[in-house]
Structure formats: structure tokens, C-alpha cells
C-alpha positions in Angstrom: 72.6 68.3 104.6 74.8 71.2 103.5 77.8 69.5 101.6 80.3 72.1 103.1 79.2 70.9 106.9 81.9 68.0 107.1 84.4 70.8 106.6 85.8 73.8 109.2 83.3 76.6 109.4 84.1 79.4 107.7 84.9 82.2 110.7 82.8 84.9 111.1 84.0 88.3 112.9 81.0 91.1 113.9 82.5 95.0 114.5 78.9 96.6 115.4 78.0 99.0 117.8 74.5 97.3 118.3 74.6 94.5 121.1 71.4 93.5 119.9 72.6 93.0 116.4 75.4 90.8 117.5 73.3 89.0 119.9 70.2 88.5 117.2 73.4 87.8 114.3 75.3 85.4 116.6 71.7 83.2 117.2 71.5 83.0 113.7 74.9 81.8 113.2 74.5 79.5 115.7 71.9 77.3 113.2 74.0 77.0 110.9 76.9 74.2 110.5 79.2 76.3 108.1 79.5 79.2 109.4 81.0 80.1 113.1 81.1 83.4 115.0 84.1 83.3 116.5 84.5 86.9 118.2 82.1 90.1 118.2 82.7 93.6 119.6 81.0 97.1 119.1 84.4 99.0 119.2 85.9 99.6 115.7 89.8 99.8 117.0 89.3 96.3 119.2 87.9 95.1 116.2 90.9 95.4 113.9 93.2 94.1 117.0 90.9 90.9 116.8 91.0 90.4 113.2 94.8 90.6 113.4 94.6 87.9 116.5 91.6 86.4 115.0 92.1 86.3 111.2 88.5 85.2 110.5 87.4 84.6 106.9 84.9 87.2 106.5 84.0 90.5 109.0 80.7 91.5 109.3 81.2 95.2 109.2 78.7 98.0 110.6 78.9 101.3 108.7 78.0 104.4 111.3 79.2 103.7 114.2 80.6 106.4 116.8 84.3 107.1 116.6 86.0 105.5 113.8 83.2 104.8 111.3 83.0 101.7 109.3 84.4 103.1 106.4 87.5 104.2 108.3 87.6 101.0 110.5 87.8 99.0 106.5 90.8 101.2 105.4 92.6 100.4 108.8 91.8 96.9 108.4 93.1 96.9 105.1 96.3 99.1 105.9 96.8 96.4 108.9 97.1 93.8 106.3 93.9 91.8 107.0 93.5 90.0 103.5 90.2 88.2 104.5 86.5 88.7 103.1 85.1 92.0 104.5 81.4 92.7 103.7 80.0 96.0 104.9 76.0 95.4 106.7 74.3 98.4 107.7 71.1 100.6 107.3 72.5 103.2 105.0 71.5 102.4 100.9 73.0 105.9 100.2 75.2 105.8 96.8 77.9 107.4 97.9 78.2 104.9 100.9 78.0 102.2 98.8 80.9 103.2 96.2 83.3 104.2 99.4 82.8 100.7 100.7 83.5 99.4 97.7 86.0 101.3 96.5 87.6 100.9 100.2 88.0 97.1 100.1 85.2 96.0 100.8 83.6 92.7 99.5 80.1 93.0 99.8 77.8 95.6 101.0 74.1 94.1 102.8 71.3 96.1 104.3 70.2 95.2 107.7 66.6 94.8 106.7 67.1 91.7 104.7 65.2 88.5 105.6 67.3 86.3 108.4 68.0 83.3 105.4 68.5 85.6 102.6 71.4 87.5 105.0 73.0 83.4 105.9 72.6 82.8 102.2 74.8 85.9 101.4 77.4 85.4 103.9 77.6 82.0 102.3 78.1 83.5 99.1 81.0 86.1 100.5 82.7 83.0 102.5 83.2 81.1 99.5 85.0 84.4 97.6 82.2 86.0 96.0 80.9 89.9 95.9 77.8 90.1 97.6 75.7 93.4 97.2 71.7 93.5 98.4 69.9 92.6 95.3 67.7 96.3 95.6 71.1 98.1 95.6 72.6 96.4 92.3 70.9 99.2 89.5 72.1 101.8 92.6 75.6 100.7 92.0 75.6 100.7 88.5 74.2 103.9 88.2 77.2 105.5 90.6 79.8 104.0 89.0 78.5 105.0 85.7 78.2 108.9 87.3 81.5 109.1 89.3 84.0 107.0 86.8 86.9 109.5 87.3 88.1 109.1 84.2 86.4 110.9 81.0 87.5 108.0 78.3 85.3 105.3 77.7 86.3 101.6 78.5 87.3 99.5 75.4 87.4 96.1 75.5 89.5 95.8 72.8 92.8 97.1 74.5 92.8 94.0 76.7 94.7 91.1 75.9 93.1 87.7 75.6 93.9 86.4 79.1 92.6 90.0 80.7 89.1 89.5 79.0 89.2 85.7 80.7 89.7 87.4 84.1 87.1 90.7 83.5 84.5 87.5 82.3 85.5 85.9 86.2 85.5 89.3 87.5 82.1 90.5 86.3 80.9 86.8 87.9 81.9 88.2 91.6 85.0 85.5 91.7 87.6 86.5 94.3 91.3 86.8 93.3 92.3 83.0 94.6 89.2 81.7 92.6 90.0 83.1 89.4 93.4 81.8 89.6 92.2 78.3 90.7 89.9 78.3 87.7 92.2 79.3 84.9 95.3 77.5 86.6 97.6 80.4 87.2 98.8 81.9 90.7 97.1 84.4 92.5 100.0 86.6 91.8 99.4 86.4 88.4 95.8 87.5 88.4 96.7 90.3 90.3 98.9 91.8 87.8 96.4 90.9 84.7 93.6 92.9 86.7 95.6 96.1 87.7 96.5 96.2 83.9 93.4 95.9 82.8 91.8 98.6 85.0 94.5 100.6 83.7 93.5 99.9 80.1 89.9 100.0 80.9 90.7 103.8 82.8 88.6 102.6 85.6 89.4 102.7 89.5 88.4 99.4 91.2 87.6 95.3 90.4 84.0 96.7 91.5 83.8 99.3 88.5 85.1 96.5 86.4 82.9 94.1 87.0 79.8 96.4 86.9 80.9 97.7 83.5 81.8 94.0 82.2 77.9 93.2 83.5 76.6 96.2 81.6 78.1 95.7 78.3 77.3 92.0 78.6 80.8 91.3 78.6 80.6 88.4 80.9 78.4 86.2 78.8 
């Protein structure tokens, strides 16, 4: 028995045009004793208003959809304030698709034609403050970041302090804000300020560049 049953689900919301995907997603969900749907729509706008009413853990976020695409529908998330666990799931494994997500605020990015258990296993993983990317598109994501780092300087690992290499090392491990803190006993606050400082040192746009370049350089063992 999954040890995380005896607690309160982790809330799941679906924004995806596909009634078939919700249904088919919402069956799934329905197996499995740590993770609840709590609310689905295929209309990106009543989407964020549920979120807001909602405030589900994670959003299970399509990426075209007609209207306000998902990309679109993330930044008006974020702009509304929703701090949960967003995780982009579409068809798409185009590069530049997969760095907007990312570089929009979104924690995870899975492709629709994953097997059913690998997709729960995933959602697991993003529930519990993880980054969750589809295994195939992991040397894609490396690859953009490497090609579209906006800035020409190359990251040194020595201009971080002591405490910002602890939090690239729990970065580059896909650890949420609120989990790094809880691990190296500091506030949430304070992690936030070490890893804006050290993308600023490191000349590099998001978490997501970070932790790819950490992964790279082996930084994270």
C-alpha cells in the first residue's frame, strides 16, 4: 500500500480542451488513492477562475488549445498568483515549446503519449515538489538551453558562495523551493533570495537553466 494513502490526496486540476482526455485522465485518477481530480474544464480563462477557487496542488495543463493557449493560460495563472505545481501535458516535443513552458513557470512538461503508470508515476513525482520532464525530452532540453542562454558569459561555479552551491546541488535534483528549505533548515524566503543571486552570478535566466547546467557539469554530485 502506498505509504502516502493514509494522507489527503494531493489535488489535481485538468485545463484541456479534449473531453476525452479529461474523461480517460479523470478514470485514471480515479485508481489511485493519492491523487484526486477535483475539477476539469476545456476552457483556459474558467480554468484560472477554478484554480483561484480551487487552489489544487498541481494543474494538469494542455498546451494548444483554441483561444488562450497553454502557454498564455500559465502566465495568467502565474500573474493570478496561483503558487501551486503546474506541469504542462500535451503532444507538442518542439524545443521552443518546451523552454517557454519552462521558462513561463511551469514545473514539468509530459507528452501525451506516455504509458498510463509512467504519466501517475510522474504526477506523483510533481505532487511531492519535484520537476518532471518526459524522460525522451531531457537531452532536448539540454541542448536548448545550451543554444538560447541569453547571455554570452559562461557560468562559473566559483562566483557562488558556499550556501548557493548547496541550493544549485538541490536544484539540479528537481527539489521545489519549500523542499530545499525544509532540507537545509532555512525558510523558503531565504532560498528564494540565494537562487535569484545565484542565477545572477551564473548569467542564466531560470531554476530550469540552472539545474540543467548544474546536471551537465556534474555539479550536483
Amino acid at each position: 500500500m502506498d505509504p502516502s494513502a493514509s494522507e489527503t490526496p494531493a489535488s489535481i486540476l485538468i485545463i484541456d480542451d479534449h473531453p476525452l482526455l479529461r474523461r480517460g485522465v479523470a478514470q485514471l485518477l480515479e485508481l489511485e488513492d493519492d491523487l484526486e481530480l477535483i475539477g476539469d474544464t476545456g476552457e483556459p480563462a474558467e480554468g484560472v477562475r477554478l484554480a483561484r477557487e480551487m487552489d489544487p496542488d498541481l494543474i494538469l495543463l494542455d498546451l494548444n488549445m483554441p483561444g488562450m493557449d497553454g502557454i498564455q493560460t500559465l502566465k495568467a495563472l502565474r500573474e493570478d498568483g496561483f503558487a501551486g505545481r503546474i506541469v504542462m501535458f500535451t503532444v507538442s516535443d518542439h524545443e521552443d515549446d518546451l523552454v517557454a513552458a519552462l521558462r513561463g513557470g511551469a514545473d514539468g512538461y509530459l507528452l501525451k503519449d506516455m504509458e498510463p503508470e509512467e504519466m501517475v508515476r510522474q504526477l506523483r513525482q510533481a505532487t511531492l515538489g519535484r520537476m518532471v520532464v518526459s524522460e525522451s525530452l531531457t537531452a532536448l532540453l539540454a541542448e536548448a538551453l545550451r543554444n538560447q542562454r541569453s547571455q554570452p558569459a559562461t557560468p562559473d561555479i566559483h562566483s557562488l558562495t558556499q550556501r548557493e552551491r548547496e541550493i544549485l546541488r538541490e536544484l539540479a535534483a528537481g527539489l521545489s523551493n519549500k523542499l530545499i528549505a525544509r532540507k537545509l533548515e532555512i525558510t523558503e524566503g531565504t532560498v528564494k533570495v540565494h537562487v535569484k543571486h545565484l542565477l545572477k552570478k551564473l548569467n542564466l535566466r531560470s531554476r530550469v537553466e540552472a539545474a540543467v547546467w548544474a546536471v551537465q557539469e556534474g555539479i550536483e554530485r
